[in-house]
C-alpha positions as CSV (number, residue, x, y, z in Angstrom):
1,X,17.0,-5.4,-15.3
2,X,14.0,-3.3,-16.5
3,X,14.3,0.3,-16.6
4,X,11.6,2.8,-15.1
5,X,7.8,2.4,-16.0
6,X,7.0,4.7,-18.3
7,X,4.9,7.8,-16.3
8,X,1.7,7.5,-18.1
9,X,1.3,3.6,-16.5
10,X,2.4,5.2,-12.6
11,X,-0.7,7.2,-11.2
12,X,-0.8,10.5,-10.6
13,X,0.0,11.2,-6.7
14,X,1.1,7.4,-6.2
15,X,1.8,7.1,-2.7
16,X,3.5,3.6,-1.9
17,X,4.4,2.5,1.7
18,X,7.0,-0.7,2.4
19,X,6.5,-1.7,5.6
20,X,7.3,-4.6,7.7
21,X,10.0,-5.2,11.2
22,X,13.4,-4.1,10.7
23,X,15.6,-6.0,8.6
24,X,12.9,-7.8,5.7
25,X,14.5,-5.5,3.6
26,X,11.8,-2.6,3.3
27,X,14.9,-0.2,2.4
28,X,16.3,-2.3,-0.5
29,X,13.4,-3.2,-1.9
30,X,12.2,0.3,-1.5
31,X,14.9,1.7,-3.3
32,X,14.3,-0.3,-6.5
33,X,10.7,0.0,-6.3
34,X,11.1,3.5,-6.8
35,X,13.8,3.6,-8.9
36,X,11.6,1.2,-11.2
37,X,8.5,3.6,-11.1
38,X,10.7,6.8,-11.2
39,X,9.5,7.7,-8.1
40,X,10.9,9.5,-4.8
41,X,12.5,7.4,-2.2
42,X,12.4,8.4,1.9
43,X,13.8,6.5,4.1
44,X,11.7,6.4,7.3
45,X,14.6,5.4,9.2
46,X,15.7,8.9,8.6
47,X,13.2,10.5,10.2
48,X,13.8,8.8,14.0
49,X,14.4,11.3,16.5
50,X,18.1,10.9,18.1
51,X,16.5,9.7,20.9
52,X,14.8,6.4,19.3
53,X,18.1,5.7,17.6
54,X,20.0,5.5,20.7
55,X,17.3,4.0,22.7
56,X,17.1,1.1,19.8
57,X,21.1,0.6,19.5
58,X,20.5,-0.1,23.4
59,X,18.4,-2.8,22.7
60,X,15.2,-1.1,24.0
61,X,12.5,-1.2,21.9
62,X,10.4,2.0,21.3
63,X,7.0,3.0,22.8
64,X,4.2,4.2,21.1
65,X,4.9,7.5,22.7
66,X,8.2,7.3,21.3
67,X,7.0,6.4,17.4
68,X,4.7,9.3,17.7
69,X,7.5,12.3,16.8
70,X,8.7,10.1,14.3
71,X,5.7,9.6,12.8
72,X,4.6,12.9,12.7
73,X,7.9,14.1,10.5
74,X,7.7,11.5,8.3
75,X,4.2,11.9,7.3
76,X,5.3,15.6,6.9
77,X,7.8,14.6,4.5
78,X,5.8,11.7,2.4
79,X,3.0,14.3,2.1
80,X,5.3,16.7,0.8
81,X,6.7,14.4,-1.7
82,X,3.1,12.6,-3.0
83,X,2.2,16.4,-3.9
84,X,4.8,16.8,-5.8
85,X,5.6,12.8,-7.6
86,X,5.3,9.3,-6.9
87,X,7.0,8.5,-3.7
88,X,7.8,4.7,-2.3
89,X,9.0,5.4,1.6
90,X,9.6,2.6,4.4
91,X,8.2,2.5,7.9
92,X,7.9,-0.9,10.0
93,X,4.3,0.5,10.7
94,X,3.9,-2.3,12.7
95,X,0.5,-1.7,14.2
96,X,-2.8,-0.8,12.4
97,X,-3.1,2.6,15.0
98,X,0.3,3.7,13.1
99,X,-0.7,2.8,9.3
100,X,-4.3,4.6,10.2
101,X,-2.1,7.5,11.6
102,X,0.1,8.3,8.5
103,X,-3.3,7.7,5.9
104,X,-4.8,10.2,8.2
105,X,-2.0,12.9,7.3
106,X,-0.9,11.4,4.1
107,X,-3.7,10.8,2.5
108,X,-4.3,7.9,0.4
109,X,-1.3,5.2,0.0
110,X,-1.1,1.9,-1.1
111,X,0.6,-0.2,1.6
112,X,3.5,-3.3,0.7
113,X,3.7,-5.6,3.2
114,X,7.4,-6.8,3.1
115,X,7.4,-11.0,5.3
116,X,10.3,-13.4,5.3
117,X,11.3,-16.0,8.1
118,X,12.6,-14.8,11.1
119,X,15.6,-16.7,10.8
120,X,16.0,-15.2,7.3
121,X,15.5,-11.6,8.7
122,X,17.9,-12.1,11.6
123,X,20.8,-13.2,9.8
124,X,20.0,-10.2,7.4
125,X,20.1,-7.6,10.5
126,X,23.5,-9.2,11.9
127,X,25.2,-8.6,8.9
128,X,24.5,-5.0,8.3
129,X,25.6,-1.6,9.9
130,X,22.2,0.1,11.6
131,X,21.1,1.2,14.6
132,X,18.7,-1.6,15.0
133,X,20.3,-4.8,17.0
134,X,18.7,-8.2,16.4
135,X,18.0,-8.8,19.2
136,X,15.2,-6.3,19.0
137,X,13.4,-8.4,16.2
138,X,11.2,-10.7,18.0
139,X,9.6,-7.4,20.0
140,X,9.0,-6.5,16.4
141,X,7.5,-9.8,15.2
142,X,5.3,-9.5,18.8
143,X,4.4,-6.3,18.0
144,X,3.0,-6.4,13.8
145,X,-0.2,-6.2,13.6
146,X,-0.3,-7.5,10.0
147,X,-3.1,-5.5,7.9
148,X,-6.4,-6.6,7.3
149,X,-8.1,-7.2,4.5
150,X,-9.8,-3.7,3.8
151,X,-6.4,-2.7,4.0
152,X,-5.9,-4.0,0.6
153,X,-1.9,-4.8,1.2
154,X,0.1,-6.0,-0.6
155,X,2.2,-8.9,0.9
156,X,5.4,-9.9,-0.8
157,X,7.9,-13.0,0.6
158,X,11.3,-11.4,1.2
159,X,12.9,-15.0,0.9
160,X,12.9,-14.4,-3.0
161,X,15.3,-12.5,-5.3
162,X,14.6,-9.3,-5.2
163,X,14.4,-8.7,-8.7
164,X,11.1,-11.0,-8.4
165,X,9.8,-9.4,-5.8
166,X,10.0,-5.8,-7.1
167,X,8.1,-7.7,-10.8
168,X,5.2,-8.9,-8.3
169,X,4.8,-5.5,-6.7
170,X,4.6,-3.8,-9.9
171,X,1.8,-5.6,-11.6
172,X,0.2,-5.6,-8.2
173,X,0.2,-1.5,-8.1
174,X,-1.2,-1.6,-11.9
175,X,-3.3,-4.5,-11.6
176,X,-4.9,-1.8,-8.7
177,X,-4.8,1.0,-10.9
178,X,-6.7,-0.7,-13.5
């Protein structure tokens, strides 16, 4: 595997956000994104009020009400971080009024759109520890709002080793740098 990108080739202020429904694998591909880049990694998972944890390990799927406290601290935190280094973080994001949101108190951020089959994703979420059941993912597929084009995501197929993906996603960021 490749080590981290040398600084000079990672922008100043990077600001890199993996987002997709629960269980694509925004966290693990994440994680070596920003390991690659040397960046910061946040987990937006983290940032869920006690409330939307428990009301997602009940199976109910949260409100836009509900998203908005969550939200709000994690764009705290990413902001804080992108001041400071490049920082990859996750959020499902799953509507355009939620990616607008975060750009509006982030600032600017490249966006990674993380797909797979949903037969791929499920089996995925049933065979890992989160707060997150599976039976919650179709209310997630309903939900995404995939980005449009002056959104200028990047999409990326989950379905393929990881090690591939992560290679796409970086000439993608410098291919947009240059």
């Amino acid at each position: 595997m490749m080590g981290a990108v040398e600084p000079r080739t990672v922008p100043a202020g990077l600001c890199v956000m993996v987002m997709g429904p629960s269980g694509v694998g925004k966290s693990t591909f994440a994680h070596a994104l920003a390991d690659r880049i040397g960046a910061v990694f946040i987990e937006g998972d983290d940032y869920h009020p006690a409330e939307n944890q428990a009301a997602m390990s009940a199976g109910r799927a949260l409100t836009d009400e509900m998203r908005m406290p969550w939200l709000s601290a994690l764009s705290e935190a990413v902001k804080a971080s992108c001041a400071a280094r490049p920082t990859v973080f996750t959020c499902s994001a799953l509507k355009r009024s939620y990616r607008d949101f975060l750009r509006e108190r982030i600032g600017p951020l490249r966006l990674i759109m993380l797909q797979a089959p949903p037969e791929l994703i499920r089996k995925r979420m049933s065979e890992r520890q989160h707060f997150m059941p599976p039976a919650l993912l179709d209310s997630q597929i309903s939900t995404l709002q995939p980005p449009l084009p002056n959104e200028r995501a990047i999409c990326l197929d989950m379905s393929d080793p990881l090690e591939d993906v992560t290679q796409r996603a970086m000439a993608a960021l410098l291919e947009a740098k240059a």
